[in-house]
PyMOL CGO cylinders between C-alpha atoms (Angstrom):
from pymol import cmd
from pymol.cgo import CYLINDER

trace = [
    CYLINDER, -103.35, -49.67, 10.69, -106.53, -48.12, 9.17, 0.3, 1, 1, 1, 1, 1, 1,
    CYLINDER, -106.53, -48.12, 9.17, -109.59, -50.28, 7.80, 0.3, 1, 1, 1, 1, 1, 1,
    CYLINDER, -109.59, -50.28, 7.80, -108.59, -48.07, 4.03, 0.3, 1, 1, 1, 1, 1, 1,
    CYLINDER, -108.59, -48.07, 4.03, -104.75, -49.63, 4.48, 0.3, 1, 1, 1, 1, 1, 1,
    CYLINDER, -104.75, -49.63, 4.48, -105.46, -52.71, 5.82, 0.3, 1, 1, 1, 1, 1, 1,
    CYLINDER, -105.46, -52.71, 5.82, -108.61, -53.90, 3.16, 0.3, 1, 1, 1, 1, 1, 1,
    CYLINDER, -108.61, -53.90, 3.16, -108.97, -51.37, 0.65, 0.3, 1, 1, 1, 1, 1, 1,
    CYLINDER, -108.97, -51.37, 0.65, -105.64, -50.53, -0.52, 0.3, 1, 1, 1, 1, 1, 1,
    CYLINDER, -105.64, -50.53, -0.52, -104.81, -54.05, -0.81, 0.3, 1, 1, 1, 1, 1, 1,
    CYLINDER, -104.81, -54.05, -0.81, -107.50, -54.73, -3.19, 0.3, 1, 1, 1, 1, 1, 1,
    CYLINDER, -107.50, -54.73, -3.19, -106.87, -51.17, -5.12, 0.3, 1, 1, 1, 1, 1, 1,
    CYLINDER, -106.87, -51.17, -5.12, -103.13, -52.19, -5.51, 0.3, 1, 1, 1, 1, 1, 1,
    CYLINDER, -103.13, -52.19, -5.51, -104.14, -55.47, -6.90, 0.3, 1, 1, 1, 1, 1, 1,
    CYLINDER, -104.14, -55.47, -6.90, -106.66, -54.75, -9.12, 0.3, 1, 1, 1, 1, 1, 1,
    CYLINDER, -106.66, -54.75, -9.12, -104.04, -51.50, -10.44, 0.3, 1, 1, 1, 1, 1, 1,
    CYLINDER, -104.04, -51.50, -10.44, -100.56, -53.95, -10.95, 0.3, 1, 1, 1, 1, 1, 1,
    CYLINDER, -100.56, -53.95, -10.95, -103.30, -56.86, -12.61, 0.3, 1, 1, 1, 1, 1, 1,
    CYLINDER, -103.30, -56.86, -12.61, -103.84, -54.38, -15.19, 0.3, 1, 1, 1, 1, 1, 1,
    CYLINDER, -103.84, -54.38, -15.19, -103.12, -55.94, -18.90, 0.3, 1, 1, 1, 1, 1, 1,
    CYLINDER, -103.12, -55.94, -18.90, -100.37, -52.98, -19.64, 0.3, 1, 1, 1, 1, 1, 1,
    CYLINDER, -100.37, -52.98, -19.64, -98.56, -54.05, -16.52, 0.3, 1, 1, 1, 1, 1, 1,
    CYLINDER, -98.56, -54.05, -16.52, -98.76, -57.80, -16.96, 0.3, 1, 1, 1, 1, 1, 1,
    CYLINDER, -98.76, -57.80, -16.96, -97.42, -56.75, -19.77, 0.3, 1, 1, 1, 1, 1, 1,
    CYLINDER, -97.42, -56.75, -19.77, -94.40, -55.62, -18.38, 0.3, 1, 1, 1, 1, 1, 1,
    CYLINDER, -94.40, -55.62, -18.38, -93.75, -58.63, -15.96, 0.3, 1, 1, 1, 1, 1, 1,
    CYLINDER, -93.75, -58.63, -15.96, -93.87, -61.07, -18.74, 0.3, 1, 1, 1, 1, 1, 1,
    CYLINDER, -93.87, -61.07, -18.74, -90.80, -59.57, -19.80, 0.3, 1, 1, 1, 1, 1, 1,
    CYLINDER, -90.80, -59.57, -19.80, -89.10, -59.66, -16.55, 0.3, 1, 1, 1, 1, 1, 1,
    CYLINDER, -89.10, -59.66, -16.55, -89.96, -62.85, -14.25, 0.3, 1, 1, 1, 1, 1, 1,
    CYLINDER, -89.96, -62.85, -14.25, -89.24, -65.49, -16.78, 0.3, 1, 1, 1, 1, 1, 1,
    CYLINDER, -89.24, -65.49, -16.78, -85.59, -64.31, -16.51, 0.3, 1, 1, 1, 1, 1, 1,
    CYLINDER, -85.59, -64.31, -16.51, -85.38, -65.23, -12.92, 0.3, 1, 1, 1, 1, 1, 1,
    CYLINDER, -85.38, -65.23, -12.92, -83.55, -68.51, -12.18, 0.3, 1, 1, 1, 1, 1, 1,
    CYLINDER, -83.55, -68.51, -12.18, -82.22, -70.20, -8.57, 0.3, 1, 1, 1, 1, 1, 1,
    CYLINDER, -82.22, -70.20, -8.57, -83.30, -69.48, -5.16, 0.3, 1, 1, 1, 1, 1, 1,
    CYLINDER, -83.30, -69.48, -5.16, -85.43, -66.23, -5.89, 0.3, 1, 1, 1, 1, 1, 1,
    CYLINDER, -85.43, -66.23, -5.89, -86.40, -63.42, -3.65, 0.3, 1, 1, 1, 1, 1, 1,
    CYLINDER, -86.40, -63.42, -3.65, -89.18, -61.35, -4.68, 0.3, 1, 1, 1, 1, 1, 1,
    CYLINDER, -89.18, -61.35, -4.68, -89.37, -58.47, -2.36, 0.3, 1, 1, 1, 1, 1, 1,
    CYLINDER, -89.37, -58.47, -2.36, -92.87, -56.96, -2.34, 0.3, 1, 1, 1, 1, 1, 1,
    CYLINDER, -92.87, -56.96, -2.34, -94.49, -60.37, -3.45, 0.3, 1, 1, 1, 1, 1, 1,
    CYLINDER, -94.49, -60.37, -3.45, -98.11, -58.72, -2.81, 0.3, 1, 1, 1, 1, 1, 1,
    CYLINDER, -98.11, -58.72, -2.81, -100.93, -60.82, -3.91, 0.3, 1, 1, 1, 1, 1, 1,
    CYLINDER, -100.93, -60.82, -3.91, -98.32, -63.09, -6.07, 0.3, 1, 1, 1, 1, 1, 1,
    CYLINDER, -98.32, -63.09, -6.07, -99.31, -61.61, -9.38, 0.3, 1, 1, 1, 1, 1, 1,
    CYLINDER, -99.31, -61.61, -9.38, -96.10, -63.06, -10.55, 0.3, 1, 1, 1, 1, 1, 1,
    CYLINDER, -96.10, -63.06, -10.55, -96.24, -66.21, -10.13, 0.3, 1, 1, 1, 1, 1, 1,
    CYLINDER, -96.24, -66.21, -10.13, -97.72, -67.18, -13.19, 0.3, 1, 1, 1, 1, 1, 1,
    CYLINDER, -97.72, -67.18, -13.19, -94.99, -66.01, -15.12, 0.3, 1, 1, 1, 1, 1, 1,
    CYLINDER, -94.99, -66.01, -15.12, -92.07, -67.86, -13.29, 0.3, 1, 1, 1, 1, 1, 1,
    CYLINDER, -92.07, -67.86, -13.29, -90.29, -70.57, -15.57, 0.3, 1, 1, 1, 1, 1, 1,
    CYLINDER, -90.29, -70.57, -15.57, -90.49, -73.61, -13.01, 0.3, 1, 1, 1, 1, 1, 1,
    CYLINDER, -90.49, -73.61, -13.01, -87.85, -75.28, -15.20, 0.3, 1, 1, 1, 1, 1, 1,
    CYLINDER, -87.85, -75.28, -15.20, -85.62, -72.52, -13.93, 0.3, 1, 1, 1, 1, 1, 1,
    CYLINDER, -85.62, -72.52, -13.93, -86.56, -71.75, -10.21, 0.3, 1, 1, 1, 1, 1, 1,
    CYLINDER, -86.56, -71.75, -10.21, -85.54, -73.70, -7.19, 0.3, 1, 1, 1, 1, 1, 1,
    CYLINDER, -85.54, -73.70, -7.19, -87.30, -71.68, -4.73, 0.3, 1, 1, 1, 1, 1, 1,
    CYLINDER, -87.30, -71.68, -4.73, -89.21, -68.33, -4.33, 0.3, 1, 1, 1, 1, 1, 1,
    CYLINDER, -89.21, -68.33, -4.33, -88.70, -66.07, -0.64, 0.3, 1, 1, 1, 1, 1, 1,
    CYLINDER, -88.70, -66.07, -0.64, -91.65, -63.85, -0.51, 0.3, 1, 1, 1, 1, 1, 1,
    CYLINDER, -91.65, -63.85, -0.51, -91.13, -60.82, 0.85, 0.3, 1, 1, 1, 1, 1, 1,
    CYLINDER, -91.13, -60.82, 0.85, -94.42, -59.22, 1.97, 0.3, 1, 1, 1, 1, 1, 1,
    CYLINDER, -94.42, -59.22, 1.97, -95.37, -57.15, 5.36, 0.3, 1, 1, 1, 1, 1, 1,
    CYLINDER, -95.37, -57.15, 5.36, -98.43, -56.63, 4.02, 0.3, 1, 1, 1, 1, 1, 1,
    CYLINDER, -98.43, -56.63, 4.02, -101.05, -59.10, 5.99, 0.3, 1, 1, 1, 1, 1, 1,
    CYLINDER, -101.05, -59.10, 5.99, -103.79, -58.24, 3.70, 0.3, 1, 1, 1, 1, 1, 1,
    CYLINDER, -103.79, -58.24, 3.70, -101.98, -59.01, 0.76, 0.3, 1, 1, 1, 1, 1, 1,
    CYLINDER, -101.98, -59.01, 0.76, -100.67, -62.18, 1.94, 0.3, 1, 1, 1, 1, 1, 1,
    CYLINDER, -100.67, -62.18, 1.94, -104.21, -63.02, 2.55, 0.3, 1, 1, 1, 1, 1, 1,
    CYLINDER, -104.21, -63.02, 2.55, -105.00, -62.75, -1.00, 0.3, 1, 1, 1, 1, 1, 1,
    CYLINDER, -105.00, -62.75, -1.00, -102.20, -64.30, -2.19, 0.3, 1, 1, 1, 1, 1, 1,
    CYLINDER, -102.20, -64.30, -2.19, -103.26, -67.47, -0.58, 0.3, 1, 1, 1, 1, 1, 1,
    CYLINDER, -103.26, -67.47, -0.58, -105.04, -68.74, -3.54, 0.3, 1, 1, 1, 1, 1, 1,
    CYLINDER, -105.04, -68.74, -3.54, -101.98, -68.46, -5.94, 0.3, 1, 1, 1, 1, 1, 1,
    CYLINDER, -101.98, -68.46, -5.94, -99.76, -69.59, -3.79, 0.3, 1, 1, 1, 1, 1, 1,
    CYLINDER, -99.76, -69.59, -3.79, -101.81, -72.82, -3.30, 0.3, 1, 1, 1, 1, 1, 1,
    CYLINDER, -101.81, -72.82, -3.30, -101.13, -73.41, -6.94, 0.3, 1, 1, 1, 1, 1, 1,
    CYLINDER, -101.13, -73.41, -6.94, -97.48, -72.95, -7.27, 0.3, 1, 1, 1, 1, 1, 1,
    CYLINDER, -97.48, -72.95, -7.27, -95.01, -75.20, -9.11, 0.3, 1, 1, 1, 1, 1, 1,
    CYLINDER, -95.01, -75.20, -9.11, -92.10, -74.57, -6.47, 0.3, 1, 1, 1, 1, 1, 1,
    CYLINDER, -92.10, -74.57, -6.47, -91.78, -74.27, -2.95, 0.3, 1, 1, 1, 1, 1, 1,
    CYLINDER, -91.78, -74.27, -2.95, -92.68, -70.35, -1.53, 0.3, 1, 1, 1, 1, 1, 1,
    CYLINDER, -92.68, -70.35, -1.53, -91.61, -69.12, 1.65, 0.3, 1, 1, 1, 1, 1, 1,
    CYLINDER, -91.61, -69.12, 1.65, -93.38, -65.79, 2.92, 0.3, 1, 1, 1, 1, 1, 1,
    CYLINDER, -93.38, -65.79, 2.92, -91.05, -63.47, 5.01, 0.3, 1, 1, 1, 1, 1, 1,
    CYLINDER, -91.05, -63.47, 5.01, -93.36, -61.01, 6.73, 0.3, 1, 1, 1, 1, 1, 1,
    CYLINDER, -93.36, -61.01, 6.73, -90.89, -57.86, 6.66, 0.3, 1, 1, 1, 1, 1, 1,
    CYLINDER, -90.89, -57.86, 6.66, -90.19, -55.05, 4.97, 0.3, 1, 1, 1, 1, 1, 1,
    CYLINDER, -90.19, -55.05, 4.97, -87.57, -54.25, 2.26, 0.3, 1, 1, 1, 1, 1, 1,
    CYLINDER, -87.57, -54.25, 2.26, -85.62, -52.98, 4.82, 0.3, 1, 1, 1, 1, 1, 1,
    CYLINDER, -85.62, -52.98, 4.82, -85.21, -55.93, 6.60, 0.3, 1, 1, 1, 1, 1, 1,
    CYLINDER, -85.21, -55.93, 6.60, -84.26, -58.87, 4.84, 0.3, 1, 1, 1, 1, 1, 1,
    CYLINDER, -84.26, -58.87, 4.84, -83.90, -62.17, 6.93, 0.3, 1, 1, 1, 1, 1, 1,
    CYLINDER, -83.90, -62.17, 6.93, -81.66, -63.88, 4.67, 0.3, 1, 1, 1, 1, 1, 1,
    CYLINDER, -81.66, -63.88, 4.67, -77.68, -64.37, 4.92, 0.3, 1, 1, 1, 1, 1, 1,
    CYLINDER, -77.68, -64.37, 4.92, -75.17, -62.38, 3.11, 0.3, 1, 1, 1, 1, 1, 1,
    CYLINDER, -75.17, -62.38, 3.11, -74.64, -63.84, -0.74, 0.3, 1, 1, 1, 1, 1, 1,
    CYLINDER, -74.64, -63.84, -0.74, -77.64, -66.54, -0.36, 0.3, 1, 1, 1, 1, 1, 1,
    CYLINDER, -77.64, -66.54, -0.36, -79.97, -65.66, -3.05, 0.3, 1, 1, 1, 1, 1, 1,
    CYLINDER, -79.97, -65.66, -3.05, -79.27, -66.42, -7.07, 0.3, 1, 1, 1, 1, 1, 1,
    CYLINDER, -79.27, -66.42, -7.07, -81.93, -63.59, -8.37, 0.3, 1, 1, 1, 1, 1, 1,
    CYLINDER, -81.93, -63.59, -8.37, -83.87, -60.63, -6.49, 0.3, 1, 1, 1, 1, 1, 1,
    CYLINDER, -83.87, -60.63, -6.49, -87.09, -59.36, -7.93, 0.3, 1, 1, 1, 1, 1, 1,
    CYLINDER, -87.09, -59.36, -7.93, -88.18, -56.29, -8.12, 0.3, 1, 1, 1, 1, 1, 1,
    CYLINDER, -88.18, -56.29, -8.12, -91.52, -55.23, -9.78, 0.3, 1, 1, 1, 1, 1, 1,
    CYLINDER, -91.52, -55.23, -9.78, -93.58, -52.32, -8.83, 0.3, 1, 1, 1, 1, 1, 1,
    CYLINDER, -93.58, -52.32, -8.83, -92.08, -52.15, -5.47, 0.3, 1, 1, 1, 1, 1, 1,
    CYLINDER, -92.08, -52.15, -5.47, -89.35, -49.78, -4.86, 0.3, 1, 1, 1, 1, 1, 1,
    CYLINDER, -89.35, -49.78, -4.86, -91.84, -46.88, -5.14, 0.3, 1, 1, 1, 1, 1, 1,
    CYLINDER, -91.84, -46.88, -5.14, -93.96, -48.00, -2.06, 0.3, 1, 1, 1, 1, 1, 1,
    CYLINDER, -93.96, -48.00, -2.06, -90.77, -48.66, 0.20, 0.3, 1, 1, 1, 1, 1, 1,
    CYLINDER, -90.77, -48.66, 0.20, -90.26, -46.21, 2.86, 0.3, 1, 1, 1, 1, 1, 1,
    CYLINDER, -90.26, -46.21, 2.86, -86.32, -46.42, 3.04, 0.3, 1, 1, 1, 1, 1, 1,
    CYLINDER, -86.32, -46.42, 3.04, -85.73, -47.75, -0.20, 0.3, 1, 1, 1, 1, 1, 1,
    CYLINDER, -85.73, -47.75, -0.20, -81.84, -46.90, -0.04, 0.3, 1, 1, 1, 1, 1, 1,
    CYLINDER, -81.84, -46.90, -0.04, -81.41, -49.09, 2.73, 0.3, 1, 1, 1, 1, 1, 1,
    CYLINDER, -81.41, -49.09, 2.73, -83.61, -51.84, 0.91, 0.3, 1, 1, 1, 1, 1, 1,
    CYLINDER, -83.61, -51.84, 0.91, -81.35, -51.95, -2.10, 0.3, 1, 1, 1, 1, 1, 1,
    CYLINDER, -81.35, -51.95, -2.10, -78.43, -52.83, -0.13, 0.3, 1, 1, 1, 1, 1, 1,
    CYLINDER, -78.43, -52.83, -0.13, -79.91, -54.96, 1.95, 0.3, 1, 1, 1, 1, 1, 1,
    CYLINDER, -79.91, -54.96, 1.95, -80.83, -56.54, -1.65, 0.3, 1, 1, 1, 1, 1, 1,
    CYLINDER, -80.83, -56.54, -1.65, -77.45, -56.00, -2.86, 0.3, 1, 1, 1, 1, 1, 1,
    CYLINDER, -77.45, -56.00, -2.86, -76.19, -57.99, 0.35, 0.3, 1, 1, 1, 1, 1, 1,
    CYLINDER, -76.19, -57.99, 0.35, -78.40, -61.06, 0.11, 0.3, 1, 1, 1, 1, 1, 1,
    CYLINDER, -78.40, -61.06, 0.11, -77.21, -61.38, -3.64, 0.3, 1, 1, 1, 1, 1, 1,
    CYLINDER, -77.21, -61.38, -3.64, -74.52, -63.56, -4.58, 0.3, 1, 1, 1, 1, 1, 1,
    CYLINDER, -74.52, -63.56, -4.58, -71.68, -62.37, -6.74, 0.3, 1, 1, 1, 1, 1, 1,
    CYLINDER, -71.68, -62.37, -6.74, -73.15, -63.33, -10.70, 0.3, 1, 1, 1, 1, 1, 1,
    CYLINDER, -73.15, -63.33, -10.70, -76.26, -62.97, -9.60, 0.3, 1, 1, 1, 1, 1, 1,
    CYLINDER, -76.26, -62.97, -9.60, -78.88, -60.46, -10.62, 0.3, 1, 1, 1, 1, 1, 1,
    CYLINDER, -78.88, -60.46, -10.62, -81.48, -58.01, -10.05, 0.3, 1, 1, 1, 1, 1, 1,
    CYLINDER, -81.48, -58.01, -10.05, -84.37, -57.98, -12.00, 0.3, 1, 1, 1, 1, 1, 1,
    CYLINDER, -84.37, -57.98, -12.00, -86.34, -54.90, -12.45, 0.3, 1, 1, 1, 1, 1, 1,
    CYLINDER, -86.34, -54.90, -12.45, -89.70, -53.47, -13.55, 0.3, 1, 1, 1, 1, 1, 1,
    CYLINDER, -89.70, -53.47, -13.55, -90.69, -50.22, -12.10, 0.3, 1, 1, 1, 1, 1, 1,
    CYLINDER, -90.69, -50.22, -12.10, -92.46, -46.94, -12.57, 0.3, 1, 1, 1, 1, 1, 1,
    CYLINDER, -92.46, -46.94, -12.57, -90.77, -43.64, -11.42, 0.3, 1, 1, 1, 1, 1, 1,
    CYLINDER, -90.77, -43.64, -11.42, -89.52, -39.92, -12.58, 0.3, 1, 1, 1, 1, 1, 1,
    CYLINDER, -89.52, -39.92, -12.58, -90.28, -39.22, -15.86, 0.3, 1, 1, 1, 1, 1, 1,
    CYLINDER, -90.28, -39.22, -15.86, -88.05, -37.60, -18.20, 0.3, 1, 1, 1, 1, 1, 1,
    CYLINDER, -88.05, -37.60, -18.20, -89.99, -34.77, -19.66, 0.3, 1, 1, 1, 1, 1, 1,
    CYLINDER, -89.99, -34.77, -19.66, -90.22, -31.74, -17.37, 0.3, 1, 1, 1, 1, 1, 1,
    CYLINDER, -90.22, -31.74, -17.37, -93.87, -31.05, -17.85, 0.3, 1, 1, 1, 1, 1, 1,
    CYLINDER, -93.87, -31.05, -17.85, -94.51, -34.53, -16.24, 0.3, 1, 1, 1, 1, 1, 1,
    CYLINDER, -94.51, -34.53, -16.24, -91.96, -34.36, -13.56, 0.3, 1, 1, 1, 1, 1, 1,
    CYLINDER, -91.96, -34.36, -13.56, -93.47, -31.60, -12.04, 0.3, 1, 1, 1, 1, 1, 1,
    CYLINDER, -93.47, -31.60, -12.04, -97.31, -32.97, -12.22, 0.3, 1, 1, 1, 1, 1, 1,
    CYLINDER, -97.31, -32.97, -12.22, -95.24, -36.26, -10.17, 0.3, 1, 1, 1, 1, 1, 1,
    CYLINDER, -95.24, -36.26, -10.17, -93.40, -33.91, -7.84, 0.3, 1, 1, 1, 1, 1, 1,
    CYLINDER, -93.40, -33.91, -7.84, -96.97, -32.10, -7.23, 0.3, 1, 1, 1, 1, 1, 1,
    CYLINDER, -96.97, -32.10, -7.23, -98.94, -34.51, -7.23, 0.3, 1, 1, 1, 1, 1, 1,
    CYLINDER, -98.94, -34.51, -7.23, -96.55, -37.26, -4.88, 0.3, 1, 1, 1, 1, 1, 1,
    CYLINDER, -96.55, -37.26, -4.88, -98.25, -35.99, -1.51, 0.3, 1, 1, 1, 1, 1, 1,
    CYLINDER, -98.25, -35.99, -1.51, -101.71, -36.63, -2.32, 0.3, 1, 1, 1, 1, 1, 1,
    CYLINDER, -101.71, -36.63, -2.32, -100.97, -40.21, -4.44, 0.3, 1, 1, 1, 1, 1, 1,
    CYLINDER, -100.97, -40.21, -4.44, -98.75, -41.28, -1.38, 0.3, 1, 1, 1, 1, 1, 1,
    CYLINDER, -98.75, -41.28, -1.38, -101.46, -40.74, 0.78, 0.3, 1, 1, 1, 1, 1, 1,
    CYLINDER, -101.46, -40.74, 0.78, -103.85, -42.45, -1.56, 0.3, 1, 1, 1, 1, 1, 1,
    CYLINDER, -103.85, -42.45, -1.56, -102.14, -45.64, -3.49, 0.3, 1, 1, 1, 1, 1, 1,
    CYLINDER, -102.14, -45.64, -3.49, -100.28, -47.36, -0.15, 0.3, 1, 1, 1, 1, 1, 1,
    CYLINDER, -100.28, -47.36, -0.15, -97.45, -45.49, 0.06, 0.3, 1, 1, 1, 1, 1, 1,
    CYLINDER, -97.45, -45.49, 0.06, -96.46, -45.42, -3.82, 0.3, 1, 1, 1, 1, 1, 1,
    CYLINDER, -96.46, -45.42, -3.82, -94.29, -42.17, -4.94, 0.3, 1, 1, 1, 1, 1, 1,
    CYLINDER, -94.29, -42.17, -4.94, -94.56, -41.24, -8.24, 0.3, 1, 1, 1, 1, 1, 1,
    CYLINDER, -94.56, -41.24, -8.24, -91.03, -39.34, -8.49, 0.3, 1, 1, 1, 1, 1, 1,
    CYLINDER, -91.03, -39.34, -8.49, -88.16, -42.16, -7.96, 0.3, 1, 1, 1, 1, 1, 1,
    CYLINDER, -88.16, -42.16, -7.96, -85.00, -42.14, -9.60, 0.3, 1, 1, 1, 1, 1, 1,
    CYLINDER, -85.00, -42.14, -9.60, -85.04, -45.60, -10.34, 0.3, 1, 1, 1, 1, 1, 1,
    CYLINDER, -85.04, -45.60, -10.34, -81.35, -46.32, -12.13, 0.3, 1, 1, 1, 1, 1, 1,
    CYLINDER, -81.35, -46.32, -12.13, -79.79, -43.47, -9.64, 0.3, 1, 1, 1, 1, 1, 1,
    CYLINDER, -79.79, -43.47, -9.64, -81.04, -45.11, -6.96, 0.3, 1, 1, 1, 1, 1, 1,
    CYLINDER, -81.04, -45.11, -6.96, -79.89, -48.85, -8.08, 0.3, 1, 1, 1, 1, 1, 1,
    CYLINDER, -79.89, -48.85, -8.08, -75.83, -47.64, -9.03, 0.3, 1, 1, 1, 1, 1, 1,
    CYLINDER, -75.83, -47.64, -9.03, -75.71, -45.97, -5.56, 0.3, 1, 1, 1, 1, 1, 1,
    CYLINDER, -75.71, -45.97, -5.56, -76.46, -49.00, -3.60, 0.3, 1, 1, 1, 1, 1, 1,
    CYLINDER, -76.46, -49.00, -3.60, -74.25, -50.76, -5.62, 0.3, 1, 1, 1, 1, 1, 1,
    CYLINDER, -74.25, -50.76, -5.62, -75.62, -52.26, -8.93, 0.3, 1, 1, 1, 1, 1, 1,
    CYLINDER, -75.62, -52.26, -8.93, -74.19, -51.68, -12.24, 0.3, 1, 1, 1, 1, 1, 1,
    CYLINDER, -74.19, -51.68, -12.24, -77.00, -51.84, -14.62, 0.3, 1, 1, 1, 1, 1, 1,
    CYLINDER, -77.00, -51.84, -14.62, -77.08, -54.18, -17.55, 0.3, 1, 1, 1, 1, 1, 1,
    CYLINDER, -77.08, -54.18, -17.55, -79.69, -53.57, -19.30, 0.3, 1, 1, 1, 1, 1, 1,
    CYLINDER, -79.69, -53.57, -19.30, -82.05, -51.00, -19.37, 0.3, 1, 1, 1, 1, 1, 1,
    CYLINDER, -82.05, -51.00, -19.37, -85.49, -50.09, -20.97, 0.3, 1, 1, 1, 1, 1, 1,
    CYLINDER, -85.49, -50.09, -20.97, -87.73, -46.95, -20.69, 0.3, 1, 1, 1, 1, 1, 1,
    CYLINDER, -87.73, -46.95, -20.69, -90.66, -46.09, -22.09, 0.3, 1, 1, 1, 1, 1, 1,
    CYLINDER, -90.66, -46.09, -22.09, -94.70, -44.32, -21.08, 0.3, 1, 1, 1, 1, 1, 1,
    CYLINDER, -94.70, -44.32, -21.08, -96.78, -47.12, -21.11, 0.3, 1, 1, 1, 1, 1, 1,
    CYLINDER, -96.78, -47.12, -21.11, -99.61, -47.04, -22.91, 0.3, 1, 1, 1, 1, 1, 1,
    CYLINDER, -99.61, -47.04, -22.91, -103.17, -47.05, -21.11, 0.3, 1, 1, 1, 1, 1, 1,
    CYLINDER, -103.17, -47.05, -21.11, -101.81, -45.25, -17.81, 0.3, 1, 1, 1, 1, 1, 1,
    CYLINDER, -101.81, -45.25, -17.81, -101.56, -41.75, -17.39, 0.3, 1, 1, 1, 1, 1, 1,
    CYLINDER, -101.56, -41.75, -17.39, -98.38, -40.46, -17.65, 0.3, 1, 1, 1, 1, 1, 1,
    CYLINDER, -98.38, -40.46, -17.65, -97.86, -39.16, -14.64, 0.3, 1, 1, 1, 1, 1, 1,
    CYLINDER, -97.86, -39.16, -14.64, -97.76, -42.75, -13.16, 0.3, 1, 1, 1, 1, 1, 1,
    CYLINDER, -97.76, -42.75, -13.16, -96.83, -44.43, -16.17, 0.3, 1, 1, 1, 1, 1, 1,
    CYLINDER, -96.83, -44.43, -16.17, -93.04, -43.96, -16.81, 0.3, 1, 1, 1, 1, 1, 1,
    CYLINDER, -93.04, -43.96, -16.81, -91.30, -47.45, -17.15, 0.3, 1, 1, 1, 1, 1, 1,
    CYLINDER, -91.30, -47.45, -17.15, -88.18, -48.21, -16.23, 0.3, 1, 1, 1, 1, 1, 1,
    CYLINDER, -88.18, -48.21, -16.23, -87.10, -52.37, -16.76, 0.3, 1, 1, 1, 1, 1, 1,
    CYLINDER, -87.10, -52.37, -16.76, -84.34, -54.34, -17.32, 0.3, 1, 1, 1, 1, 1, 1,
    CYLINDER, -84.34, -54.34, -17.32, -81.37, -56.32, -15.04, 0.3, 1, 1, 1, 1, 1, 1,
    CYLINDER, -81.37, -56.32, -15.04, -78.38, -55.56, -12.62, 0.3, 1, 1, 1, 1, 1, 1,
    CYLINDER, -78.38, -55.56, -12.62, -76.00, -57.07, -10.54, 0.3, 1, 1, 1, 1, 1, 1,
    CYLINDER, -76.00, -57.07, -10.54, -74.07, -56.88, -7.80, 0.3, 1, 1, 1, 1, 1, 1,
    CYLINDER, -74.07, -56.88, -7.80, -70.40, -54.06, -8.80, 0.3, 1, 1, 1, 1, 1, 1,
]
cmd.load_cgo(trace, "trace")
């Protein structure tokens, strides 16, 4: 690993998902998430704030990033409830079959490298009433945009950590498994469009 991956993109990512119109978003999301928790791509625990402690037993953190562990450190100091960093990849969870009450997922899935496999090894750690909790960007729906994100993917891949611009977010959740709840689109405002399609909302396990 690089000096640019292993100190600059940490800090680019951070200062990029601590941006107001994506706080915005997790506010939505996190306060729904109740139990033992994993959060897969914990990062620099932006989240954490906007847990409800009244509801969460537990949080797994699921970070290979060392540098954004390391920054992390600070929040983490502060939590309300105990946090337990794994130091894998989506791919590889290190949690038995039906263990967790609520997965979170929040501006993640585009960074993964096999994110197939990570949703079902999500899917398997879940128990059955459980949910996943989403908030991601991905493929927009207008085909003007779509094709800037399918030109443009290379170069931003290369650039932002490994973030695509061009997932098929719902797709890829109801064919690991997931039948979608509840779902919410929309461009957010203050991002360019080409990065900025939402997609939110809850599964859980078919």
């Amino acid at each position: 690993m690089g000096l640019y991956e292993r100190y600059i993109v940490p800090r680019l990512i951070d200062v990029a998902c601590s941006a107001k119109p994506i706080l915005k978003q997790r506010e939505k999301v996190v306060p729904q998430a109740t139990g033992r928790v994993l959060e897969v791509g914990m990062g620099s625990a932006i989240n954490l704030p906007f847990y409800d402690p009244e509801r969460v037993e537990c949080v797994f953190g699921l970070e290979p990033s060392e540098g954004m562990r390391r920054r992390a450190a600070p929040r983490l100091a502060r939590a309300p409830f105990p946090v337990e960093w794994l130091g894998l990849p989506g791919e590889e969870i290190p949690l038995e079959d039906e263990s967790i009450d609520t997965v979170l997922l929040t501006f993640t899935l585009c960074t993964i490298p096999d994110y197939a496999r990570a949703l079902q090894q999500m899917h398997r750690v879940l128990r059955p009433g459980g949910r996943l909790l989403f908030a991601e960007h991905g493929a927009a729906p207008d085909a003007e945009v779509r094709r800037w994100q399918d030109r443009l993917d290379p170069l931003w891949k290369r650039l932002a950590g490994g973030c695509h611009l061009n997932r098929e977010v719902p797709a890829a959740l109801e064919k690991a498994g997931f039948v979608i709840e509840r779902l919410d689109t929309m461009y957010l405002p203050g991002t360019p469009r080409v990065a900025g399609f939402q997609y939110w909302g809850s599964a859980r396990p078919a």
